[in-house]
Kinemage of the C-alpha trace (Angstrom):
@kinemage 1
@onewidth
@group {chain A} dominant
@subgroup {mainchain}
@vectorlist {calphas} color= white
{ca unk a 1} P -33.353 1.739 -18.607
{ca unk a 2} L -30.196 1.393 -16.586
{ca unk a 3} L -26.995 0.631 -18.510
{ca unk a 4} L -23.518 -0.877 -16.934
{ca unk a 5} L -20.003 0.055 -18.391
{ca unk a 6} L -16.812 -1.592 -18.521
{ca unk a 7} L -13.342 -1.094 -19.174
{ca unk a 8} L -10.576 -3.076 -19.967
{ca unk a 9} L -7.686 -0.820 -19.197
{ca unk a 10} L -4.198 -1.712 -21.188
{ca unk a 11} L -0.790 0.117 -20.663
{ca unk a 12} L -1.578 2.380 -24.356
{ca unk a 13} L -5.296 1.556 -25.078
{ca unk a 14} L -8.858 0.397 -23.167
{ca unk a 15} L -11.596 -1.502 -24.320
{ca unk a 16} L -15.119 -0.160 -23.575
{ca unk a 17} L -18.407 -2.294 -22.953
{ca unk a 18} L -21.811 -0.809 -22.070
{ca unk a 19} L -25.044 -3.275 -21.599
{ca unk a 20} L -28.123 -2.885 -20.640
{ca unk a 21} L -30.327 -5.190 -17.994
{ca unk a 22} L -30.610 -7.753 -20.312
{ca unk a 23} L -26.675 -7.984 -20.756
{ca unk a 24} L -27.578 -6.620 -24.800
{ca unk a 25} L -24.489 -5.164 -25.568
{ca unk a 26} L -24.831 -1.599 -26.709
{ca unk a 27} L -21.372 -0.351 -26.955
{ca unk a 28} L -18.107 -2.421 -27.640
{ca unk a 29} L -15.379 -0.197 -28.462
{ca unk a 30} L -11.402 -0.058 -28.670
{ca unk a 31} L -9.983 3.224 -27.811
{ca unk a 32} L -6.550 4.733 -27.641
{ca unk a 33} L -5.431 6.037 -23.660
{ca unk a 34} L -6.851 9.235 -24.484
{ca unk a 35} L -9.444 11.072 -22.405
{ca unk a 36} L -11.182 12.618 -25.002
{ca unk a 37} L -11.617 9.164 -27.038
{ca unk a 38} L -13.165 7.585 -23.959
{ca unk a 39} L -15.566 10.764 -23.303
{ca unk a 40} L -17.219 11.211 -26.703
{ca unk a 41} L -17.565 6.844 -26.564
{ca unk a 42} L -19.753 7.443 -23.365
{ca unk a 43} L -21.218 10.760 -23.743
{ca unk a 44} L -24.871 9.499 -25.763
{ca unk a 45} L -25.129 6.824 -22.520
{ca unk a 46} L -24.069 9.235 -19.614
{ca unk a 47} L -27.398 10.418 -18.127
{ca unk a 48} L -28.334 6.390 -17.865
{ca unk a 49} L -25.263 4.702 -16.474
{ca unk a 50} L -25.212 3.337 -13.072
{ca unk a 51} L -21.713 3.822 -13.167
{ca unk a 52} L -18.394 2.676 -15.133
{ca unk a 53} L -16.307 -0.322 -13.944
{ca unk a 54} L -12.445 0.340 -13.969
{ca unk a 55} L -9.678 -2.479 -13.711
{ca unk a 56} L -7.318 -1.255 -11.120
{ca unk a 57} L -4.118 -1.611 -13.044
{ca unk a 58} L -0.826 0.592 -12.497
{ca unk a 59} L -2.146 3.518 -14.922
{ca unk a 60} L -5.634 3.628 -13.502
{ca unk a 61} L -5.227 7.014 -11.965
{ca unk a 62} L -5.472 9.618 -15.247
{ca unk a 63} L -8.357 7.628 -16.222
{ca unk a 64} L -10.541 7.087 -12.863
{ca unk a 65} L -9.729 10.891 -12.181
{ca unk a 66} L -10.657 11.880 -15.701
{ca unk a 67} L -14.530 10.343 -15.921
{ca unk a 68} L -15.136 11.135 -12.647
{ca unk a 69} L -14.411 15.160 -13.420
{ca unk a 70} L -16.898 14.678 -16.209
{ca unk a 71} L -19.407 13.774 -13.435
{ca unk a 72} L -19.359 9.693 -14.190
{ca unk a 73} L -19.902 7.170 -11.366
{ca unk a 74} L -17.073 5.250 -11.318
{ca unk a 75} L -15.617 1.929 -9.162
{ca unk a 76} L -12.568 0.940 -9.053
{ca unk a 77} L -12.441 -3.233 -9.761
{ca unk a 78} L -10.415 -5.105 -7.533
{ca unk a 79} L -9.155 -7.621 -9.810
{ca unk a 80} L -7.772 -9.977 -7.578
{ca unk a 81} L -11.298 -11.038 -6.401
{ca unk a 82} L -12.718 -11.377 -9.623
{ca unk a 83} L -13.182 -14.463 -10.612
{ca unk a 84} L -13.811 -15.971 -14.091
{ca unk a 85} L -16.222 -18.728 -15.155
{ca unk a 86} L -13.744 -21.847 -14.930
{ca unk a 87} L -15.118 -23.524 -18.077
{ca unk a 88} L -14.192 -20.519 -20.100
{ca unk a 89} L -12.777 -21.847 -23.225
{ca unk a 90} L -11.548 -18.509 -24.558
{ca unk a 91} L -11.807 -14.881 -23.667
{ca unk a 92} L -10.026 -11.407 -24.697
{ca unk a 93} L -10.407 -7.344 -23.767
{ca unk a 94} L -13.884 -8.024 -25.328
{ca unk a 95} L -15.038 -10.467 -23.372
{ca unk a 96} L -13.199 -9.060 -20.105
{ca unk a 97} L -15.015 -5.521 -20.318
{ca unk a 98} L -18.370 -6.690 -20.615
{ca unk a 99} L -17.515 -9.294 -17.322
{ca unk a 100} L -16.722 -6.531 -15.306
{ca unk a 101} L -20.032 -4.814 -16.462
{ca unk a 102} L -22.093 -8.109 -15.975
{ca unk a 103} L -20.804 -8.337 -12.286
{ca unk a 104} L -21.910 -4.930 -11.783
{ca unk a 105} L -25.433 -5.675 -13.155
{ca unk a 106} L -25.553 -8.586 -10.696
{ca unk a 107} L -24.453 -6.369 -8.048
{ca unk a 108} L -21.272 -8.632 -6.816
{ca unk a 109} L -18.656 -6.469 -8.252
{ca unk a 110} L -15.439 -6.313 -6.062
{ca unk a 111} L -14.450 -2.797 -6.032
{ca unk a 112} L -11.513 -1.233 -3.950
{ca unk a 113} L -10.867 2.089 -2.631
{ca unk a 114} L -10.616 5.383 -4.586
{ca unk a 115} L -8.129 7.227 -3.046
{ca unk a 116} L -9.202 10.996 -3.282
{ca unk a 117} L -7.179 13.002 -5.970
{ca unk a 118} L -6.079 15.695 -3.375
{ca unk a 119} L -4.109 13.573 -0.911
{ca unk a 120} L -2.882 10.985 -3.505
{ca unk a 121} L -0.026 13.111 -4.194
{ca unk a 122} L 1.463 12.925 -0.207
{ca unk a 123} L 0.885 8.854 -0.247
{ca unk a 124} L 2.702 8.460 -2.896
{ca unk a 125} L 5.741 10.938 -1.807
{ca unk a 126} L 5.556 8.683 1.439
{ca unk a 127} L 5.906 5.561 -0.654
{ca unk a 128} L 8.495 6.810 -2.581
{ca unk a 129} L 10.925 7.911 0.629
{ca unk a 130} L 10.652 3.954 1.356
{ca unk a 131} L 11.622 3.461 -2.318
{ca unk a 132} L 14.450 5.750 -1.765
{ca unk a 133} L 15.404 4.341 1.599
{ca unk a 134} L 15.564 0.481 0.438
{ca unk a 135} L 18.050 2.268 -2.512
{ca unk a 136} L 20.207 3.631 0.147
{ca unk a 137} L 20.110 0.601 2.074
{ca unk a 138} L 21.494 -1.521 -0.731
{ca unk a 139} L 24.274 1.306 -1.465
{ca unk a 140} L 25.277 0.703 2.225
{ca unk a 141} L 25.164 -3.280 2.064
{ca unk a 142} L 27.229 -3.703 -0.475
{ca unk a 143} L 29.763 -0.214 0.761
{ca unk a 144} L 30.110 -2.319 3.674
{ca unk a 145} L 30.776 -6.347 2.241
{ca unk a 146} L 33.462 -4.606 -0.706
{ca unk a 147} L 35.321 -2.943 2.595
{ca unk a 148} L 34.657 -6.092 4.676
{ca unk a 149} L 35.789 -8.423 1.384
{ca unk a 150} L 39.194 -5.810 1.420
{ca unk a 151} L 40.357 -4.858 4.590
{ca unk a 152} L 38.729 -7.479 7.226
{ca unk a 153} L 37.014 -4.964 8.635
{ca unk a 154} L 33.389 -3.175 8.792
{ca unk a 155} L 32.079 -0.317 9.428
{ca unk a 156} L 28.106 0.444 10.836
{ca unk a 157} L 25.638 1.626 9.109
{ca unk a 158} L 24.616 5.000 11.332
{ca unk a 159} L 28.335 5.803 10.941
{ca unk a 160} L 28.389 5.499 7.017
{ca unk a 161} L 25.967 8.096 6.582
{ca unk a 162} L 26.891 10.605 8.488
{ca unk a 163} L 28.829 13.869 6.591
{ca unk a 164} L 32.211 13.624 8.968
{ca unk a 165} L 32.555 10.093 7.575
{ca unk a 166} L 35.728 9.387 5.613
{ca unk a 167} L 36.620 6.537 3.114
{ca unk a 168} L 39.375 4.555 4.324
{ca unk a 169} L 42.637 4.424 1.618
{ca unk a 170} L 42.777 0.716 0.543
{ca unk a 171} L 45.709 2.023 -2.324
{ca unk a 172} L 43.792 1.039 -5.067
{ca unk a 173} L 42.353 3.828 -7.152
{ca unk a 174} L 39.787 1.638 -9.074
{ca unk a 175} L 38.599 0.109 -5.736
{ca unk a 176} L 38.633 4.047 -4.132
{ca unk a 177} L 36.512 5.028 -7.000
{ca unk a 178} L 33.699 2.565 -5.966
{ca unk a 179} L 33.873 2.821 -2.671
{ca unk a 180} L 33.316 6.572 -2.366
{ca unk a 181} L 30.868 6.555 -5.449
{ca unk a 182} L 29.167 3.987 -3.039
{ca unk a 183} L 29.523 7.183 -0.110
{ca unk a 184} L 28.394 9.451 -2.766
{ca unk a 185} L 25.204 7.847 -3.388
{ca unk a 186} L 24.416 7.254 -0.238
{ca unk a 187} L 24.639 10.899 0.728
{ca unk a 188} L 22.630 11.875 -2.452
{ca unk a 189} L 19.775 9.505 -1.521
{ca unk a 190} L 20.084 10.932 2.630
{ca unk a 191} L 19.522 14.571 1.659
{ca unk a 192} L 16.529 13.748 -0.463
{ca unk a 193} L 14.601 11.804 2.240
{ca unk a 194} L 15.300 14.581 4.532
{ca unk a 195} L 13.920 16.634 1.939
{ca unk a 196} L 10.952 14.226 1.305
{ca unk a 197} L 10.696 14.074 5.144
{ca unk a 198} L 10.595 17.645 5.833
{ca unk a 199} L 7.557 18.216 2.868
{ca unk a 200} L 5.646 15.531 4.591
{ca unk a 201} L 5.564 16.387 8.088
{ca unk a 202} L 4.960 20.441 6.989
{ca unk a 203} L 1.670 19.025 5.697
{ca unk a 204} L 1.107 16.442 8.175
{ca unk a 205} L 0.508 18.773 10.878
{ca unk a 206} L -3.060 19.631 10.223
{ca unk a 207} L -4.084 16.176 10.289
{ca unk a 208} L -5.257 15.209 13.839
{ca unk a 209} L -4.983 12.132 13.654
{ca unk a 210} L -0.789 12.216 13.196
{ca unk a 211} L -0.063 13.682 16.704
{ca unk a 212} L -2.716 10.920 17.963
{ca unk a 213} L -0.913 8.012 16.436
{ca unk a 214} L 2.427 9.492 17.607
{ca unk a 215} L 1.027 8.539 21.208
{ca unk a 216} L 1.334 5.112 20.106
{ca unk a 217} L 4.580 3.533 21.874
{ca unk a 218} L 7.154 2.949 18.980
{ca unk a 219} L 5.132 5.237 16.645
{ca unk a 220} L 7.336 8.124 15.463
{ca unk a 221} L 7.173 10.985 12.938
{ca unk a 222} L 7.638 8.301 9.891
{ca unk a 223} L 5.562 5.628 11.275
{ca unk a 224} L 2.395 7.726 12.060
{ca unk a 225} L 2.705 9.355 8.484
{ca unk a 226} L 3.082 6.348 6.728
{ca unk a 227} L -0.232 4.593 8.732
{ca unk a 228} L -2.291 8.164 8.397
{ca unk a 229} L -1.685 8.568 4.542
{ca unk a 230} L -2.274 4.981 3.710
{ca unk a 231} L -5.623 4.342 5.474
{ca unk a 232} L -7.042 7.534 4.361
{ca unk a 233} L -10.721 7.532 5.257
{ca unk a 234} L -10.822 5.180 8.066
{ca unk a 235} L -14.717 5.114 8.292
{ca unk a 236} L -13.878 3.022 4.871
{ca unk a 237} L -13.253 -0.092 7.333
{ca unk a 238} L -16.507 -1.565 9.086
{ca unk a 239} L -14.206 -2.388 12.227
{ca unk a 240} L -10.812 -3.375 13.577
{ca unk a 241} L -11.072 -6.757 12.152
{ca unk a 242} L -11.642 -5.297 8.713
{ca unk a 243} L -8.912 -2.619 9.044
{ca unk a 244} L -6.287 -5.524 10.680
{ca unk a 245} L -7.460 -7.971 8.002
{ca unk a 246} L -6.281 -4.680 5.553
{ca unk a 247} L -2.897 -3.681 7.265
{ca unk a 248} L -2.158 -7.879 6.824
{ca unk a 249} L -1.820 -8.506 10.417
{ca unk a 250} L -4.531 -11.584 10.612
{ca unk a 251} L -3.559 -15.643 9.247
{ca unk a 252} L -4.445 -16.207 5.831
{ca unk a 253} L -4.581 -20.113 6.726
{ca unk a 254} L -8.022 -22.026 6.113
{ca unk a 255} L -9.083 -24.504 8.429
{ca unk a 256} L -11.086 -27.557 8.831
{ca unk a 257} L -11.448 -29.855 11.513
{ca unk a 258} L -9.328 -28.337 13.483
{ca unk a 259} L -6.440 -28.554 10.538
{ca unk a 260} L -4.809 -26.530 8.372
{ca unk a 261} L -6.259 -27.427 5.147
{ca unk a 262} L -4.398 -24.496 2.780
{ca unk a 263} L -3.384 -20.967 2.749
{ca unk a 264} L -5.719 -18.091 1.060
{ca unk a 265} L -4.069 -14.762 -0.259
{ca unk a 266} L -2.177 -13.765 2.133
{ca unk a 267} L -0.797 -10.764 0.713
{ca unk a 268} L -3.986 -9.136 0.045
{ca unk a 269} L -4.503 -5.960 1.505
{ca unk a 270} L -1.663 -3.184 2.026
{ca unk a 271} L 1.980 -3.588 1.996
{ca unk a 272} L 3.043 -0.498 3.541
{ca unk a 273} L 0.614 -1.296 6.436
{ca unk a 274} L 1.822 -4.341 6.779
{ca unk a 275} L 5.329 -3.314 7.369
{ca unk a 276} L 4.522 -0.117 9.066
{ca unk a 277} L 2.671 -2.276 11.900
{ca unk a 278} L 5.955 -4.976 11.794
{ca unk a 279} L 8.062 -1.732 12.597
{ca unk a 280} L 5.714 -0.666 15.360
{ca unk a 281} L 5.859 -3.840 17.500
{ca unk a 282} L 9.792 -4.056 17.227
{ca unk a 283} L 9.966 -0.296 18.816
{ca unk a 284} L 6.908 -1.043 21.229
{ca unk a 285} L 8.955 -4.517 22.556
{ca unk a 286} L 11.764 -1.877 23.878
{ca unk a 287} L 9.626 1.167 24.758
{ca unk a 288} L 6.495 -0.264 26.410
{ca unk a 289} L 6.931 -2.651 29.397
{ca unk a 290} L 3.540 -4.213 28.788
{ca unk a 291} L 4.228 -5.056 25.210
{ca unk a 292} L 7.410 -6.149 25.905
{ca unk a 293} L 5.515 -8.688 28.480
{ca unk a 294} L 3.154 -9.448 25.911
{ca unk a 295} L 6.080 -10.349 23.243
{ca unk a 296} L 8.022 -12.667 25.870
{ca unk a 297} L 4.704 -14.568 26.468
{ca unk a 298} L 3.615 -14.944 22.758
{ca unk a 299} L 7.404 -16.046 21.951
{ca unk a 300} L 7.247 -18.870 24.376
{ca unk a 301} L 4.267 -19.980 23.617
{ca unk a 302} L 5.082 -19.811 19.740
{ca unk a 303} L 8.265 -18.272 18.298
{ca unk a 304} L 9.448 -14.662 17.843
{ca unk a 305} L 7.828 -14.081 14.249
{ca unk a 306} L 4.798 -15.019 15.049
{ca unk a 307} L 5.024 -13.005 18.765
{ca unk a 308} L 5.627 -10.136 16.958
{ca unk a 309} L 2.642 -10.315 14.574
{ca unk a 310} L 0.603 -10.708 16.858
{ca unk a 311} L 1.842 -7.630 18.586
{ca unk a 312} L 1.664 -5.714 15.285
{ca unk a 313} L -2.434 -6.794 15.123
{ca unk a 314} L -3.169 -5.615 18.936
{ca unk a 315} L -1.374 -2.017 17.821
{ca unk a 316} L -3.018 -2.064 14.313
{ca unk a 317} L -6.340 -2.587 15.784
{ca unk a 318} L -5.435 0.089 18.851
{ca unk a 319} L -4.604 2.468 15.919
{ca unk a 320} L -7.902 1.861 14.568
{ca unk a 321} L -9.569 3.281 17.388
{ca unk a 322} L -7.454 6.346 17.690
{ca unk a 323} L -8.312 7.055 14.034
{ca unk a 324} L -11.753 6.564 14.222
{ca unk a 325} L -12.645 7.971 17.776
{ca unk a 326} L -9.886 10.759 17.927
{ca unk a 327} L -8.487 9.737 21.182
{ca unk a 328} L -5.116 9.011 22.341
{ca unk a 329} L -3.610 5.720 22.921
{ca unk a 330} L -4.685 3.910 26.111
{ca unk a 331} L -2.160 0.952 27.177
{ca unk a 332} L -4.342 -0.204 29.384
{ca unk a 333} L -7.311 -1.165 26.963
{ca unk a 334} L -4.702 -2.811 24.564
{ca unk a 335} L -3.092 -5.230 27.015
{ca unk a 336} L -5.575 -5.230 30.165
């Protein structure tokens, strides 16, 4: 007999479920976030589990990585497409477990990626260095509106951060203090991201498919890492659609009747993709002639935001096809 398990992960405990075909519950247990806990809960059922459904919340990682070293099946739920019974009059971690392991037993789980173990760590060190940038950013916003607000005058942004920079003497030591504490930080957060930076692109260099993206116009060192750790697998998308649909570069708006009837989710899928693919088309408009045609066109016939998401789909699905067939970028596929 086949059994389903599921889990009802919590930021300091999980609730496990495990029924059978019939949806008789066999197991319904609370357990602390310990490994151990969950392992001797499971071990008796192990040999007949189709597999063990996980909620992928923000601490999924120690658990997912855990079972699956003990040589479980697991999937990782995508909770934002699971959808409860609407005349539900009352549910709780009980109740949520076993509906993830019902869904399975039906076979119309939604499950999302599992990012292998071994390359997690470099996504993550890429998603931090935009972390850290954004930080630095605000440090040199609000450097530059306090000298702006006190001397009438501003300073950019490339010069701020450069070493030979020097903080102007307003006389006032309190407002001196902030200023160069403002400086300070900014030069704290510069040498890390260099240092990020540097770690990134030592390992990047075996991948193939970073030098191939690079031969993207307005794809750089950053770009092409960001793109290459985030996608992963790329055989994981069925096609370009799929993989656009992913990176956020298609309209979430449903129509009927030729009208726009309502919006769906429109920021499912990746973030980082998203903005990686933005960044792309704003470097391609003043490095690639064609593009730049291709922007002028779309902004006349619509507006400049929605010119340069379109722009951001053609390279997102042109990066698909690099990834997938190992080939450089061909301009004249993309825009004929």
């Amino acid at each position: 007999m086949t059994l389903y398990c599921g889990i009802d992960l919590h930021s300091n405990n999980h609730f496990i479920c495990v029924i059978d075909d019939k949806d008789k519950r066999l197991l319904e247990i609370k357990c602390e976030n310990e490994l151990e806990q969950t392992l001797k809960a499971l071990s008796k059922y192990k040999k007949r589990l189709h597999a063990i459904a996980i909620e992928s919340t923000f601490n999924w990682y120690w658990l997912v990585d855990g079972l699956m070293s003990a040589g479980f099946n697991v999937m990782l739920v995508n909770t934002a497409k699971v959808v409860q019974y609407e005349g539900l009059k009352h549910s709780d971690d009980r109740y949520d477990a076993f509906h993830l392991a019902h869904l399975m037993r039906l076979g119309i789980l939604p499950t999302g990626y599992i990012y292998p173990k071994e390359s997690r760590g470099q996504r993550d060190l890429m998603r931090k260095r935009m972390q850290l940038v954004q930080d630095r950013s605000s440090h040199i916003i609000r450097y530059k509106s306090l000298l702006h607000n006190l001397s009438g005058k501003t300073e950019r942004a490339d010069k701020i951060k450069t070493l030979k920079y020097q903080v102007p003497d307003l006389g006032d030591e309190y407002v001196q203090l902030t200023l160069t504490t403002h400086i300070a930080m900014i030069r704290s957060y510069s040498r890390q991201i260099r240092t990020v930076e540097m770690a990134l692109q030592q390992q990047m260099l075996s991948d193939p498919s970073f030098e191939l993206l690079k031969t993207v116009p307005g794809i750089g060192d950053i770009l092409a890492m960001c793109i290459a750790l985030e996608v992963g697998d790329i055989k994981r998308f069925d096609g370009p659609g799929n993989f656009a649909s992913y990176c956020r570069c298609v309209s979430s708006h449903r129509h009927s009747n030729g009208k726009i009837k309502g919006e769906n989710n429109r920021k499912n899928g990746n973030r980082f993709l998203a903005w990686a693919f933005v960044e792309a088309a704003n470097f391609a408009v003043r490095r690639s002639d064609k593009a730049s045609r291709f922007f002028q066109r779309k902004s006349v016939a619509r507006n400049g935001v929605v010119a340069r998401k379109a722009l951001a789909h053609k390279i997102a699905r042109a990066c698909y096809w690099i990834m997938r067939r190992q080939q450089p970028f061909d301009e004249s596929l993309l825009f004929g």
